[in-house]
NUTI-410062 format. One line per 3 residues: number of its first residue (from 1); their letters; for each residue z negated, y, x of C-alpha. Coordinates in nm, 3 decimals. Layout:
# NUTI-410062
NUM = A = Z,Y,X; ...
***
This chain:
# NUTI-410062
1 = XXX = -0.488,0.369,1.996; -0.598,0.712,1.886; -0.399,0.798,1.535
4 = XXX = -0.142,1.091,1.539; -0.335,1.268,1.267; -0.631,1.301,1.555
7 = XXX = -0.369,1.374,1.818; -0.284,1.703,1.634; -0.555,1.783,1.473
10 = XXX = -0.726,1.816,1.843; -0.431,2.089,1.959; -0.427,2.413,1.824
13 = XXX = -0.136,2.616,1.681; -0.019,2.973,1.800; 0.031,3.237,1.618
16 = XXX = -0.225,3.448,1.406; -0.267,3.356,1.007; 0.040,3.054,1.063
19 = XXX = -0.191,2.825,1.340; -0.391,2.693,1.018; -0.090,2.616,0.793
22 = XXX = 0.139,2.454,1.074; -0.196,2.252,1.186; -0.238,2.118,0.812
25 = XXX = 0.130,2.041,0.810; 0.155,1.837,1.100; -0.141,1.649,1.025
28 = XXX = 0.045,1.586,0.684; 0.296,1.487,0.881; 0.149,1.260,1.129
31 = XXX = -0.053,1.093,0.832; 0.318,1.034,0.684; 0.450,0.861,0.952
34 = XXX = 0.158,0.632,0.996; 0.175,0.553,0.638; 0.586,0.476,0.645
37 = XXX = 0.518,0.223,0.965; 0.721,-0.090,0.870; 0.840,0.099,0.510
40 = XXX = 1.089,0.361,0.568; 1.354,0.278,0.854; 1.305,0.342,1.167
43 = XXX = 1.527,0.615,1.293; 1.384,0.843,1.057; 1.032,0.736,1.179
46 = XXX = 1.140,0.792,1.508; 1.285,1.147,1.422; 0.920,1.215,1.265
49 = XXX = 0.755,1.116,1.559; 0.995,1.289,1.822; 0.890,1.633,1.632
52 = XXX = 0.529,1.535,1.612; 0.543,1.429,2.022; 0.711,1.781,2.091
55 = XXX = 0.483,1.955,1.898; 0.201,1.833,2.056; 0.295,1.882,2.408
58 = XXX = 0.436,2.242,2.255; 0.045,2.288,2.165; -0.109,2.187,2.514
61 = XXX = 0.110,2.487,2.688; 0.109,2.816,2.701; 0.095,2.991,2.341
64 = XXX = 0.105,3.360,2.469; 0.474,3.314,2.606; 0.787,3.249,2.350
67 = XXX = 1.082,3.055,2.509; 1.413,3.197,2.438; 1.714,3.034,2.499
70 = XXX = 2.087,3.177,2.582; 2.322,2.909,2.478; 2.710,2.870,2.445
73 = XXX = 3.073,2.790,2.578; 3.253,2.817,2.897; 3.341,3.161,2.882
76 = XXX = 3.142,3.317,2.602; 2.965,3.567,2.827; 2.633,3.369,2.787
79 = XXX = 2.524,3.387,3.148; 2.674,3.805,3.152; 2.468,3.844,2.881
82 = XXX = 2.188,3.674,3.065; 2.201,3.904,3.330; 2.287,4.208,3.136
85 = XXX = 1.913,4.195,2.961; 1.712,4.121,3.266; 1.888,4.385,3.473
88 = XXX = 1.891,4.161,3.733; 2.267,3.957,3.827; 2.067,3.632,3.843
91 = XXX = 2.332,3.354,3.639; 2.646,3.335,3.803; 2.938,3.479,3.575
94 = XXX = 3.260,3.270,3.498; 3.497,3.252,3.245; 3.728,2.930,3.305
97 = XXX = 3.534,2.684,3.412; 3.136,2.604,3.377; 2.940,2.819,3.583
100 = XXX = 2.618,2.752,3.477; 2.541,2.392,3.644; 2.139,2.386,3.614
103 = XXX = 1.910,2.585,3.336; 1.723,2.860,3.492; 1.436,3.086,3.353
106 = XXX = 1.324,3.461,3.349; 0.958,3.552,3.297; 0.893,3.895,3.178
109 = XXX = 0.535,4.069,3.234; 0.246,4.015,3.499; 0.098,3.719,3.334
112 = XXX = 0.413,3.449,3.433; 0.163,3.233,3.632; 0.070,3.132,3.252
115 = XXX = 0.386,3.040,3.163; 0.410,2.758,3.453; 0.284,2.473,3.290
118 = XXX = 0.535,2.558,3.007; 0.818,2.571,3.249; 0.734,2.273,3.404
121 = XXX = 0.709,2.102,3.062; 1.058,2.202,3.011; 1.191,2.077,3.333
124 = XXX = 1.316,2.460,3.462; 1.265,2.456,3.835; 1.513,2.793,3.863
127 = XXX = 1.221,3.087,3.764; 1.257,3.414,3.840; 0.973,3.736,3.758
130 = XXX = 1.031,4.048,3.638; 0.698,4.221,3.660; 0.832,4.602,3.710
133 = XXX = 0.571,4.827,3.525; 0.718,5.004,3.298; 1.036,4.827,3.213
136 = XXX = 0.860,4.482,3.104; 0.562,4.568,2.893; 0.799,4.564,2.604
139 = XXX = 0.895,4.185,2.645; 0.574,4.075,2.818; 0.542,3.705,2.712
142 = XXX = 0.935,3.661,2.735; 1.085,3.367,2.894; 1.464,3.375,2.892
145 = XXX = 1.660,3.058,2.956; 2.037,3.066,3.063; 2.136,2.694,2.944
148 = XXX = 2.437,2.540,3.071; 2.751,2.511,2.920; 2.746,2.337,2.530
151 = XXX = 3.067,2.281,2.592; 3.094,2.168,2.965; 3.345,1.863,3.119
154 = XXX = 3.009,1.736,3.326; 2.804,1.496,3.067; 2.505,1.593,3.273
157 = XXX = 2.552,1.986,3.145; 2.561,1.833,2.785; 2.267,1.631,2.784
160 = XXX = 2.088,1.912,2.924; 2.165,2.174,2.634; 2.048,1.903,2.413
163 = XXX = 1.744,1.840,2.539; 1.658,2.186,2.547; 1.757,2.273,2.234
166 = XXX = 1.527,2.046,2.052; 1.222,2.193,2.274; 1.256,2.555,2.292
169 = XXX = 1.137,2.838,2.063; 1.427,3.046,1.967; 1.752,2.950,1.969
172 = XXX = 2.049,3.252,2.092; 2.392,3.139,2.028; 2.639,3.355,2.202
175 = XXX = 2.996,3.291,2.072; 3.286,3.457,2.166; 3.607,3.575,1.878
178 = XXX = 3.809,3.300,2.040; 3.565,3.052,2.029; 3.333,3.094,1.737
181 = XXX = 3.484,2.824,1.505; 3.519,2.553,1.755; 3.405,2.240,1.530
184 = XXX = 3.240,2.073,1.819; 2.970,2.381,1.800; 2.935,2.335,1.455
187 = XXX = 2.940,2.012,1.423; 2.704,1.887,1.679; 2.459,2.230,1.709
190 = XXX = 2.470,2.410,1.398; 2.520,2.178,1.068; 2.213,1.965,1.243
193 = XXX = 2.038,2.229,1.288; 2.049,2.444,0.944; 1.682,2.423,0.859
196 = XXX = 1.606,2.623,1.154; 1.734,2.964,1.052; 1.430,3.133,1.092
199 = XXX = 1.437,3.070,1.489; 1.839,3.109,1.547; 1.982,3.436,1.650
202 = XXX = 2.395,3.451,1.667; 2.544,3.719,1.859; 2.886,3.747,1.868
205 = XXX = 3.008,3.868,2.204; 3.307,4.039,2.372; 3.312,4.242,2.063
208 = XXX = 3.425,4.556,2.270; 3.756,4.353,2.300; 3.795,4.370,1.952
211 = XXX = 3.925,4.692,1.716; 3.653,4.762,1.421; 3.868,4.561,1.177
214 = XXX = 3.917,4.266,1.367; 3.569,4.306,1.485; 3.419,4.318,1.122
217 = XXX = 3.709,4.024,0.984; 3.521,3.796,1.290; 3.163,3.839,1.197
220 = XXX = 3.247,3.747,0.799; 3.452,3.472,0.915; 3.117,3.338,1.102
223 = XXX = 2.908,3.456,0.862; 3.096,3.193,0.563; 3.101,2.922,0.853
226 = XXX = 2.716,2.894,0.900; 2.696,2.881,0.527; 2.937,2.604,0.507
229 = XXX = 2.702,2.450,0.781; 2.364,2.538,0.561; 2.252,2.866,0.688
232 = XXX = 2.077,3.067,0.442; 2.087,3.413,0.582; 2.223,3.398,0.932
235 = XXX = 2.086,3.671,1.148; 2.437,3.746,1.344; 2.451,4.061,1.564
238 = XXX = 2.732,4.237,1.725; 2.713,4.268,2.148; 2.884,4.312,2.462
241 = XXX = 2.739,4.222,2.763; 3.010,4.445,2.949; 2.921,4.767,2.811
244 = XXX = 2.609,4.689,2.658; 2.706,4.732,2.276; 2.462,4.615,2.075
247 = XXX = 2.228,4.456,2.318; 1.938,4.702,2.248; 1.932,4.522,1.892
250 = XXX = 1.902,4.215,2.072; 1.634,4.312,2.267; 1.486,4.494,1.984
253 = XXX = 1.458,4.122,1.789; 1.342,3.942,2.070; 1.055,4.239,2.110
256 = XXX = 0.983,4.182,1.802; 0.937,3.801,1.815; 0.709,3.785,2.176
259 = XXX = 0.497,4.065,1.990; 0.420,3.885,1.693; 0.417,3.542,1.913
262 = XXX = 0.514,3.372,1.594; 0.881,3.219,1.750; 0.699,2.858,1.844
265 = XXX = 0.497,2.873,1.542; 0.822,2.951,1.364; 1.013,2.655,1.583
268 = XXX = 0.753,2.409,1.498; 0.767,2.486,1.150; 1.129,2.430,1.094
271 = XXX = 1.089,2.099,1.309; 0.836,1.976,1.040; 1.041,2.123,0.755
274 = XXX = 1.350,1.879,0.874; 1.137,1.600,0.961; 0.933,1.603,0.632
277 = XXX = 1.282,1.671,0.418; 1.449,1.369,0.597; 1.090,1.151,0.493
280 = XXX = 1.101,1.300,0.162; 1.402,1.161,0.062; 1.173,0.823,0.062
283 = XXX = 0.900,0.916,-0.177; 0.874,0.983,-0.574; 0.862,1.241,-0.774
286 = XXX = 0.649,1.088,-1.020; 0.307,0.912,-1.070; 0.301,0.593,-0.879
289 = XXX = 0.066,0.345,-1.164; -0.156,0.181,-0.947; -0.270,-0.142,-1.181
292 = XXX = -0.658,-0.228,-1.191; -0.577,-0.557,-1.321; -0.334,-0.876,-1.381
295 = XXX = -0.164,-0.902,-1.699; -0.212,-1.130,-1.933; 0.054,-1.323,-1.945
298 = XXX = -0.017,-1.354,-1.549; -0.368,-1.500,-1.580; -0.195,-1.717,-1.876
301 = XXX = 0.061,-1.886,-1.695; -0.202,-1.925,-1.380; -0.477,-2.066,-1.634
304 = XXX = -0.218,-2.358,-1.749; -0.124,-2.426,-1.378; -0.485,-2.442,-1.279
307 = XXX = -0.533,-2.643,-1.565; -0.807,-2.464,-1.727; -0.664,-2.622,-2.096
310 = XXX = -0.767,-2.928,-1.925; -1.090,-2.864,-1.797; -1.195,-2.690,-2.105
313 = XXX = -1.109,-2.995,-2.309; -1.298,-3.224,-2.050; -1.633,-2.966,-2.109
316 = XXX = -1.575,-3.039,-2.447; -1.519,-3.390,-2.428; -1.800,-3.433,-2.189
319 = XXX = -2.035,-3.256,-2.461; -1.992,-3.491,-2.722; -1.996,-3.800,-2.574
322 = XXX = -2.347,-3.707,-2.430; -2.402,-3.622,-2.793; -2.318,-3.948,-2.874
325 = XXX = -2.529,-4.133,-2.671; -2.855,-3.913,-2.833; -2.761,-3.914,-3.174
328 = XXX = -2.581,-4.206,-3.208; -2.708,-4.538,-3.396; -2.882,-4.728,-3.130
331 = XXX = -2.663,-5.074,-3.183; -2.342,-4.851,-3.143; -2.452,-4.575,-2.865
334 = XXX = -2.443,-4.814,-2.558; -2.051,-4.801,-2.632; -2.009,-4.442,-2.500
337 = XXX = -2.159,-4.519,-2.192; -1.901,-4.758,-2.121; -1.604,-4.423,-2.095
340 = XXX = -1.622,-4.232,-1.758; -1.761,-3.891,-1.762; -1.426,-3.638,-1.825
343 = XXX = -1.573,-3.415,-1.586; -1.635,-3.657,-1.363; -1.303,-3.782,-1.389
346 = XXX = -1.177,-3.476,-1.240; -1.443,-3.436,-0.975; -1.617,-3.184,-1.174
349 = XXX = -1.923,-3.333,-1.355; -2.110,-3.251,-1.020; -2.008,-2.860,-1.065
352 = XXX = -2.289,-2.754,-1.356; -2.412,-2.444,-1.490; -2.801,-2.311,-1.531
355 = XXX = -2.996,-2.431,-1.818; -3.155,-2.180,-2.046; -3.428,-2.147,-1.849
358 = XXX = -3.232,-2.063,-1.537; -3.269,-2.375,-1.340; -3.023,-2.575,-1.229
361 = XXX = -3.057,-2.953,-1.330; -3.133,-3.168,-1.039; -3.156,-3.567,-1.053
364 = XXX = -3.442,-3.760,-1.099; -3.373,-4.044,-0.838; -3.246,-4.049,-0.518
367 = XXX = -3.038,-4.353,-0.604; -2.686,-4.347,-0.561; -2.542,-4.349,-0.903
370 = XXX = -2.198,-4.448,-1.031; -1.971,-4.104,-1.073; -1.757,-4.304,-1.342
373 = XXX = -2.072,-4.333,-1.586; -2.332,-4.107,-1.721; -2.665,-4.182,-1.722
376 = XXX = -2.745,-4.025,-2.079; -2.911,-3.676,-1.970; -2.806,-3.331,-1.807
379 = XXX = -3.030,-3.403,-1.529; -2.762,-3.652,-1.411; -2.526,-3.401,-1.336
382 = XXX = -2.627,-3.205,-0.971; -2.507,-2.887,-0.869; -2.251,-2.952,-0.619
385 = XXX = -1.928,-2.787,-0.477; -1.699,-3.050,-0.450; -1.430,-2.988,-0.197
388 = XXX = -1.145,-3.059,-0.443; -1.088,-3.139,-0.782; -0.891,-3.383,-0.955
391 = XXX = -0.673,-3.219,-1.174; -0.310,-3.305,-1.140; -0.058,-3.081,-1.009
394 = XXX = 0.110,-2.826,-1.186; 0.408,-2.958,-1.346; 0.754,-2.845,-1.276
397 = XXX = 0.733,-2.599,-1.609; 0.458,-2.446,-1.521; 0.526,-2.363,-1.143
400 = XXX = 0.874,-2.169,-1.326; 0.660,-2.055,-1.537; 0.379,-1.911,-1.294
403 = XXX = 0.701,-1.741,-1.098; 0.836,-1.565,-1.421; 0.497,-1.405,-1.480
406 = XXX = 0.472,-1.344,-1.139; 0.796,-1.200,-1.090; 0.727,-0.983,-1.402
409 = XXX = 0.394,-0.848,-1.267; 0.580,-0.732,-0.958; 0.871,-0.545,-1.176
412 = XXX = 0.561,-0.429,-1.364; 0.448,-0.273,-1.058; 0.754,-0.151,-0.870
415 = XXX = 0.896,0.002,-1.186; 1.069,0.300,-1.114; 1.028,0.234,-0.705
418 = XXX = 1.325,0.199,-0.496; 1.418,0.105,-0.133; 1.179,0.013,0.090
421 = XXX = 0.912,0.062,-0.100; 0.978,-0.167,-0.344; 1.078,-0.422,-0.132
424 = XXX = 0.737,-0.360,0.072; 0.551,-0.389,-0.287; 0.705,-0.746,-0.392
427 = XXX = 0.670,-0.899,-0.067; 0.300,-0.850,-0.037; 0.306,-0.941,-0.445
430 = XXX = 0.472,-1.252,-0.281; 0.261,-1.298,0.033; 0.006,-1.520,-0.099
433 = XXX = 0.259,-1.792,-0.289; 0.196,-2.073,-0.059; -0.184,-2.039,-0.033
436 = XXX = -0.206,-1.948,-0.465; -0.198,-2.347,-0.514; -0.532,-2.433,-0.362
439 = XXX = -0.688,-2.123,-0.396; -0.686,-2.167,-0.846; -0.793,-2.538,-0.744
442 = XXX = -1.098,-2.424,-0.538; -1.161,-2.098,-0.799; -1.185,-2.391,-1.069
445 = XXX = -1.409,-2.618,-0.893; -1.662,-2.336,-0.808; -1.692,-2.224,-1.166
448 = XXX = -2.042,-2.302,-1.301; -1.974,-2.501,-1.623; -2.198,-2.461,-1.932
451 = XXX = -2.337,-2.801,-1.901; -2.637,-2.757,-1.980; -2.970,-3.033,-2.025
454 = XXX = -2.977,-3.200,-2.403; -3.032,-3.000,-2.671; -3.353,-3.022,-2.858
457 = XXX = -3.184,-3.138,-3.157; -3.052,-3.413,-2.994; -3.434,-3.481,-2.905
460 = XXX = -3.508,-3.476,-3.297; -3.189,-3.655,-3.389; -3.259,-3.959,-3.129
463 = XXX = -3.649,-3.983,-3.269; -3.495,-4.010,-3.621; -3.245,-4.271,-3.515
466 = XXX = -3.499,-4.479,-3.390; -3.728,-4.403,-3.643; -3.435,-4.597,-3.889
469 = XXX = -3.366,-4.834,-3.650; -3.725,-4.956,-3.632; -3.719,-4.947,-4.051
472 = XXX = -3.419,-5.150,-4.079; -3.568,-5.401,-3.805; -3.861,-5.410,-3.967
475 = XXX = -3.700,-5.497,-4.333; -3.465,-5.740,-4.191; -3.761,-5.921,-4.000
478 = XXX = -3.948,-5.905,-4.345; -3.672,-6.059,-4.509; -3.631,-6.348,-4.275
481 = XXX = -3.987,-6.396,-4.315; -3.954,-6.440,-4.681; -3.682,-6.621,-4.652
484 = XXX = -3.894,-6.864,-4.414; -4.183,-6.882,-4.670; -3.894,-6.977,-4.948
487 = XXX = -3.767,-7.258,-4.704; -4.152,-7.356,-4.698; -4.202,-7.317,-5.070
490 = XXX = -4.405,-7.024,-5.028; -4.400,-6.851,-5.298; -4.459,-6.442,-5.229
493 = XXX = -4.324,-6.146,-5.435; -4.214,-5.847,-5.261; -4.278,-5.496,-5.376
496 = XXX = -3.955,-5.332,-5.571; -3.861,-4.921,-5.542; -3.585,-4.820,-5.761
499 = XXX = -3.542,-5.185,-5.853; -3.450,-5.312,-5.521; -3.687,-5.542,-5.282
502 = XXX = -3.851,-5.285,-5.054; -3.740,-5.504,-4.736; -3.422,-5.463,-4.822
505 = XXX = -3.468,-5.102,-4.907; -3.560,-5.062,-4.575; -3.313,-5.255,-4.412
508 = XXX = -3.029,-5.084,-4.584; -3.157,-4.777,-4.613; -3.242,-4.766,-4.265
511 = XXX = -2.874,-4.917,-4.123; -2.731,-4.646,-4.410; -2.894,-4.341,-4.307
514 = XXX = -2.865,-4.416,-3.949; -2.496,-4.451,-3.989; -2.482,-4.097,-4.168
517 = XXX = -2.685,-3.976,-3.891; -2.471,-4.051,-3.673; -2.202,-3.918,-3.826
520 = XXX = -2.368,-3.555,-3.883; -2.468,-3.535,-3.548; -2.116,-3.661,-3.420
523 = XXX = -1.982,-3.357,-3.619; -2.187,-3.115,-3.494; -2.141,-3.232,-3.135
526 = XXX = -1.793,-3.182,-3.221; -1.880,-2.782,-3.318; -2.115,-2.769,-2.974
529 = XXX = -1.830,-2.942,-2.798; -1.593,-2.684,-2.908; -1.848,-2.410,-2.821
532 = XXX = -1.882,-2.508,-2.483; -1.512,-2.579,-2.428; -1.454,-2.207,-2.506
535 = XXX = -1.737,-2.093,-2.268; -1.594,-2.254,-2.034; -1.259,-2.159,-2.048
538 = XXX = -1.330,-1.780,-2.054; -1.571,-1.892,-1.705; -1.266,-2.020,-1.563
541 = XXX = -1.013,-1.777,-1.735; -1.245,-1.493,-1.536; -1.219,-1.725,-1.158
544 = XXX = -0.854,-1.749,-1.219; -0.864,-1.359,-1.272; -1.017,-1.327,-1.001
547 = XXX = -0.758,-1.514,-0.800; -0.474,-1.340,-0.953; -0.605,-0.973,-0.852
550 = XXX = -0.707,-1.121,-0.484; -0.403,-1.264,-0.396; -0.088,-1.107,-0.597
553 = XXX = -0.227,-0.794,-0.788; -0.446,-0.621,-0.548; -0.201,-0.646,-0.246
556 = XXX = 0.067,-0.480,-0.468; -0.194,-0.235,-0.561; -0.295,-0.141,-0.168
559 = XXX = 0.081,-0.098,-0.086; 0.131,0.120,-0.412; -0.151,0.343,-0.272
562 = XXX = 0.025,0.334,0.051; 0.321,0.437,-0.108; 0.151,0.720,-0.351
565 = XXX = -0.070,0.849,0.010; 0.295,0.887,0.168; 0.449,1.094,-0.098
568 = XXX = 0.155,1.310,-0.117; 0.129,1.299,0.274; 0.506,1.422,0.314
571 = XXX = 0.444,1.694,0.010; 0.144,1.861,0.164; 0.401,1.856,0.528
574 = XXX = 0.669,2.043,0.348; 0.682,2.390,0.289; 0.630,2.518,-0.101
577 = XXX = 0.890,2.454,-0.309; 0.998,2.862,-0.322; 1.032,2.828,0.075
580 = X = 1.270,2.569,0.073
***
């Protein structure tokens, strides 16, 4: 469907220097309305859009001709005064009961054949020409309507007025000294209809009844009314359509308005002046903070429910016990192998990171191998995505826990937002809850973990191990061969170092120093361990990120530009601050 904002941006605006401005506004205001969809309630949409539908049929017509319209009461003298400024008795005249049962139209100058696809967008079949030489040129571009009465018994009279009213260019109210206050005028006309001052004329008529006191205590009396309804400066003249008093003002002002062909420029403005005020009233004043990122204490509580703690720990686990089986004393290493992998355990051991060099360990066999065991080398561990992990499910705490931060980052984000904005924020802050669960578990699995092949020190460290080793097996092998030759009465000396047999040296020394091997390297294994825990836990701390601006904080930050767009939108529709 095309967008609004191309809809009026194609039409074109009439009058010369105001076409650009009211253009630019209604685009502002088109673009308003398709941001407020589903936001702001709908019968202020639809108000917005009614304008913006009128406007743009107001466009496609005839810009050259300015629609004036006679409304009032049963027996106001609207149809007398109809007649009195075409010269022509045309409206049938009555004073008790409605007269005036269908609209009808006066064209004024030789170019009315332009003004029939106006007409017939207004729904006036009644049209009558005054093309006289002489005596139209003044008003040429005038159409006149005579509406029916405001005020009628028929509901079809009613409707009609109202229709018309919201589609023509200037608006003539003819009152009468009896008749001016009537609330039903005000009420349902006037008060409604405040922001269009600039397009309403008021003339009170049957002043030639009047004496010039009463005449002048009736026109302040409706001047203070149509400020109590919201009329600035009411433009209120004086007439008679009897003897013709002040009608040559009239005509004067409505001259003045075809010349300048500003009166549906002016009609439309006022339109968008209402329909932007009534949209204003759901934007902000102030900044809306768009947030670039989750908090904090957001990623925190979604870390812990991921179970990143855990993970981290298993990396480090995982570490040293690999450690173990490198630089441990080879009578004591074949014990580690007998624990499951921790990563493994939680369907993770298969989910490595690059080496140093940049490739990615792959296995040496094709053999199916057992994932509760390690086989002693990085190469072991493949690079696959496993489909889903092993970590248990977030505990009870931690769900209420992942809902407070939650629930914080959206008051975080709709602070100082009200209505439906807000509301609009936290639900698509919200939108994602059911689908958050699996999507951490799958962000966990996918991270690369720094498990990396052996270090090189572990090379060195499992030489030197079985570099003792083979000295303490060699001393204890020397000393049961002694031992044999004593049996055997064999007399043989051994060679002493620091006063001690040198097999047994060696087989001490060697069992010794292994030991203490084993224990350095289990210690620094301990510091890698703890290393690698941490790298991994900022790897998974940045997936979980990830998560938490995909699913909670970037949604919230879309609908917060939606909602800064709007208020800017309905701005740039209004009219400057010092013409409000």
């Amino acid at each position: 469907m095309k967008s609004l904002v191309e809809t009026i941006t194609a039409r074109r605006a009439p009058g010369p220097g105001a076409g650009a401005e009211l253009q630019s506004r209604l685009a502002s205001l088109a673009h308003a309305v398709e941001l407020g969809q589903g936001r702001i309630p709908d019968p202020t949409l639809a108000s917005a859009h009614a304008v913006l539908e009128r406007a743009g049929q107001r466009l496609e017509h005839s810009t050259e001709h300015t629609v004036v319209a006679l409304a009032g009461s049963t027996g106001s003298g609207k149809s007398s005064l109809f007649n009195r400024l075409t010269g022509e008795q045309l409206a049938q005249v009555g004073v008790r009961r409605p007269t005036t049962a269908v609209p009808q139209a006066c064209i004024w100058g030789p170019g009315a054949d332009g003004a029939g696809s106006l007409l017939d967008w207004l729904g006036i079949e009644r049209r009558h020409v005054l093309s006289k030489h002489g005596t139209t040129d003044a008003l040429a571009g005038l159409v006149l309507l005579d509406l029916p009465d405001h005020d009628s018994t028929a509901r079809a009279h009613r409707l009609e007025v109202d229709r018309l009213v919201a589609m023509v260019d200037l608006m003539v109210w003819v009152v009468d000294p009896q008749k001016y206050a009537d609330a039903v005028l005000h009420r349902r006309y006037l008060a409604p209809l405040a922001k269009h001052g600039s397009v309403m004329l008021f003339a009170l008529n049957h002043v030639d009844e009047l004496s010039d006191v009463q005449r002048e205590a009736c026109l302040t009396d409706l001047r203070r009314l149509l400020a109590e309804d919201g009329f600035a400066k009411p433009a209120i003249l004086a007439t008679s359509a009897m003897t013709g008093l002040g009608t040559d003002r009239l005509v004067a002002v409505l001259r003045d308005r075809v010349r300048k062909t500003r009166a549906a420029s002016a009609r439309l403005t006022a339109d968008v002046d209402r329909a932007a005020g009534q949209l204003a009233v759901h934007g902000f004043d102030h900044p809306v903070t768009v947030a670039e990122r989750p908090s904090a204490g957001l990623v925190d509580a979604l870390a812990a429910a991921a179970g990143v703690p855990a993970v981290a720990a298993a990396v480090a686990s995982s570490h040293e016990m690999r450690a173990k089986e490198h630089v441990g004393f080879p009578l004591t290493r074949w014990l580690s192998r007998l624990r499951p992998d921790p990563l493994r355990r939680l369907h993770l051991g298969d989910r490595v990171g690059k080496d140093r060099k940049g490739a990615v360990p792959s296995t040496s066999s094709s053999a199916p191998r057992d994932p509760g065991r390690s086989s002693g080398t990085g190469s072991d561990l493949e690079a696959m995505v496993t489909a889903r992990t092993s970590l248990p499910a977030p505990t009870p705490a931690q769900r209420a826990r992942v809902d407070s931060a939650v629930r914080a980052e959206i008051n975080r984000a709709t602070e100082g937002l009200t209505g439906a904005w807000k509301s609009a924020v936290a639900t698509a802050g919200r939108a994602s809850d059911k689908d958050l669960p699996d999507a951490l578990d799958r962000a966990v699995g996918e991270v690369e973990l720094p498990v990396r092949e052996r270090p090189r020190w572990w090379k060195m460290a499992s030489w030197l191990q079985w570099a003792l080793f083979g000295t303490a097996v060699i001393g204890g092998l020397w000393l049961v061969l002694l031992a044999v030759l004593g049996w055997l009465r064999i007399e043989v000396d051994s060679p002493l170092v620091i006063g001690l047999p040198l097999p047994t040296l060696m087989l001490l020394g060697g069992v010794l120093l292994g030991l203490l091997t084993a224990g350095v390297g289990r210690r620094a294994a301990r510091v890698g361990g703890r290393r690698q825990g941490a790298i991994a836990e900022r790897a998974l701390r940045t997936a979980v990120d990830g998560i938490a601006s995909q699913l909670i904080v970037d949604p919230m930050s879309a609908e917060l530009r939606r909602c800064a767009d709007f208020t800017a939108a309905v701005a740039a529709a209004r009219p400057p601050p010092a013409k409000r």
